[in-house]
Residue, then its C-alpha position, 0 to 999 in steps of 0.5 A: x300259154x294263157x296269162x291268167x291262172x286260176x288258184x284254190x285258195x289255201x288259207x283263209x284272208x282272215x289269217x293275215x300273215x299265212x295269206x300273205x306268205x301264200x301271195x309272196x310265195x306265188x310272186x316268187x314263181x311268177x304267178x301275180x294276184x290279180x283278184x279273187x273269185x267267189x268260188x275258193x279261187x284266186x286269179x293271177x296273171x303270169x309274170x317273171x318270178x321276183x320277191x313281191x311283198x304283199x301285206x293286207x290293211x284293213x278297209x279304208x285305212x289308207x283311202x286318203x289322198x295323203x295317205x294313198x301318196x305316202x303309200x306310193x312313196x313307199x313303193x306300195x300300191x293298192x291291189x283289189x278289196x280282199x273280202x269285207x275287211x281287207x285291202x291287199x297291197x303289193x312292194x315290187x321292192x325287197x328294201x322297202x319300208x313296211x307300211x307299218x313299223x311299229x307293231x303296238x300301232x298296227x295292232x290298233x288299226x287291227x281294231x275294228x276288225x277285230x270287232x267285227x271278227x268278234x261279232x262273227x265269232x259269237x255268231x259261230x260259237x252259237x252256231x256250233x252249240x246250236x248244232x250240238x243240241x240239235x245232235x246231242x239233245x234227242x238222244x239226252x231225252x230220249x228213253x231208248x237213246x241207242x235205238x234212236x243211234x240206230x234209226x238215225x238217218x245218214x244223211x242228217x249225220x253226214x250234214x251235221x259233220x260237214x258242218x262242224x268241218x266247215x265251223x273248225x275251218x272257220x274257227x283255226x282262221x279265226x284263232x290265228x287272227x287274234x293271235x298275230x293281234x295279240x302278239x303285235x298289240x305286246x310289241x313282238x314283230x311277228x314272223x311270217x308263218x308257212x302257210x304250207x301246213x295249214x294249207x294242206x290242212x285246208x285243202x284236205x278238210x276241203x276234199x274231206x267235206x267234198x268227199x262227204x257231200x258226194x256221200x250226201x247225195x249219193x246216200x238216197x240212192x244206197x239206201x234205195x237199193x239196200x232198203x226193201x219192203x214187201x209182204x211175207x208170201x211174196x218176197x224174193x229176198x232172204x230175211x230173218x223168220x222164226x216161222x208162227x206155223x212152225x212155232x204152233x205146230x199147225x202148218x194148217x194156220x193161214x194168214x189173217x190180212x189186214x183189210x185197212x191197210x189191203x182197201x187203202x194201200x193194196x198190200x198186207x200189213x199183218x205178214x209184212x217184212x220191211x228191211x232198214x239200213x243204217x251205218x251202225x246197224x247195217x243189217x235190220x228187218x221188221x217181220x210182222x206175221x199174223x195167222x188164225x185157225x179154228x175157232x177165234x184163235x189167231x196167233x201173232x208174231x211181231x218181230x225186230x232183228x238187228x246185226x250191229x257194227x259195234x258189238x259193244x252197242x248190242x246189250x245197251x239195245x237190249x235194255x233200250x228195247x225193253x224201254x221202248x216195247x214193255x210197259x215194265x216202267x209204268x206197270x211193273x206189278x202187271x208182269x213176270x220178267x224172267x232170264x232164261x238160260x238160252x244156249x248161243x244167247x249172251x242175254x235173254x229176257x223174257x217179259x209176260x203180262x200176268x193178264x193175258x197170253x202173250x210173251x215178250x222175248x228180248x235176245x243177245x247174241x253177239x252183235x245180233x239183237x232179237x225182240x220178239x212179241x208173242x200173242x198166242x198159247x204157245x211158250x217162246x222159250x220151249x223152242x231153242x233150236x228156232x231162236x238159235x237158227x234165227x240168230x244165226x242169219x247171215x244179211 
């Protein structure tokens, strides 16, 4: 049997008295603290079970020659530095005296920890409203702040939680340590407290933060394989369309490439689909069509599609849609906006610029957001049966 025993450590150093029950604790079933590693993890070597008492002192406070042979006298004897703060010291005697009898004293040499932890705790707390502006920012200034939700990248969402995770941890160790100074600076002797909840609450934000940092890293690979992209006559997987040929009524019309893109990326951006992923928006497609016939007629299609996990985000959307796509703010007096009546559609907008052909339709149904842009001779709204099958996709 191996003599030393690794340990994750349950509760922070920095809650005194609940760091101190874990050690008692551990020496009660035999299990020594021997040092700590820089891993979470505490060494103890095997011994036989017995009430070993355990208290932290701050750094230094005993390091004299005369005080280092007052602590002795008492039984007492310095174990290892614990962090940057504390030294552990450990009383194979049940009976004897507590290196600190007075409380209102040992608050004071509580002290210059308490500065330091005070320095630290300022340091947090502009570390926690610096990642909440990073996060809550964006979407105050911003014009279309459901759609930025949506686009959001998962990864940047699970950083964020894991280290807010990480600052409540920080912040619950920090609270405890000015609650037992507090406490002793009025004179209370205070009880020792079980580490057993706080530890299992501990550990089980520690497992929560691993669990998200294996999503963090296996998130680019789940994007990869549900994000697609490719041109329109090429693709293999189903996707939203309402068909430009079959809303003009000439299957003769033929596709109009793009050359820019064609001479410097080799593909078609004109009739393109791409497909995105997001946890609120699990199902979203762009669809780009662009065609022409006879003459200089080229109609042209542009369309976003979204299926959404939160119905209740879906007229929010809409109205962030028309925000983001329509000039309706700038330039009111250059559009008609119209709410056609549209059967399987909870909302339906339609937006034409009084300057030229072209209409854009924004549409609700359910948990499915539609924009349509529309450039060509044709009437969007005069073909139901088209935006009802579209909203009936099934990602």
């Amino acid at each position: 049997m191996r003599n030393t025993v690794y340990k994750l450590i349950p509760v922070d150093f920095v809650d005194v008295d609940r760091f101190e029950g874990w050690a008692e604790d551990m020496a009660r079933r035999g299990l020594y603290l021997h040092h700590l590693t820089p891993f979470l993890f505490a060494a103890f070597q095997r011994g036989e079970p017995a009430p070993v008492r355990y208290r932290l002192e701050p750094r230094g406070s005993f390091w004299s020659r005369e005080s280092q042979n007052y602590c002795r006298s008492l039984g007492w004897e310095f174990v290892f530095h614990v962090g940057r703060w504390f030294d552990l010291y450990r009383n194979d005697d049940p009976e004897a005296p507590e290196l600190h009898t007075d409380p209102v004293v040992h608050s004071y040499a509580l002290d210059r920890i308490s500065r330091s932890l005070r320095i630290l705790t300022a340091v947090l707390v502009l570390c926690f409203v610096g990642e909440l502006a990073a996060l809550l920012l964006p979407y105050l200034l911003s014009d279309a702040p459901v759609l930025l939700l949506l686009n959001a990248s998962g990864i940047s969402t699970l950083s964020m939680l894991l280290l807010f995770l990480l600052l409540g941890v920080e912040f619950r160790s920090l609270g405890s340590f000015f609650r037992l100074r507090r406490r002793l600076r009025e004179g209370i002797v205070p009880r020792r407290h079980s580490w057993r909840s706080t530890g299992r609450w501990n550990l089980g934000l520690l497992l929560f933060d691993l669990v998200l940092l294996a999503a963090l890293i296996a998130s680019p690979l789940v994007l990869r394989s549900v994000e697609w992209e490719g041109e329109l006559a090429a693709a293999e997987r189903p996707f939203p369309i309402l068909e430009l040929r079959e809303l003009e009524g000439d299957p003769a019309l033929e596709a109009v490439p793009s050359p820019i893109t064609l001479e410097i990326f080799g593909y078609d951006s004109h009739n393109y689909v791409r497909r995105n992923w997001s946890l609120l928006a699990p199902g979203q497609y762009e669809v780009d069509q662009h065609l022409t016939g006879r003459g200089d007629y080229e109609p042209r299609l542009d369309m976003r599609w979204y299926r959404l996990s939160l119905p209740c985000l879906a007229s929010p959307l809409l109205d962030d849609l028309i925000s983001r796509y329509s000039d309706l703010r700038y330039a009111p007096e250059h559009y008609t906006v119209t709410e056609p009546e549209l059967p399987g559609f909870d909302r339906a907008v339609l937006v034409q610029d009084n300057r030229w052909p072209g209409q854009e339709l924004f549409l609700q149904a359910g948990n499915v957001v539609i924009y349509l842009d529309y450039s060509g001779a044709q009437d969007l709204t005069g073909r139901p049966e088209l935006l009802a099958r579209l909203a009936a996709f099934e990602a």
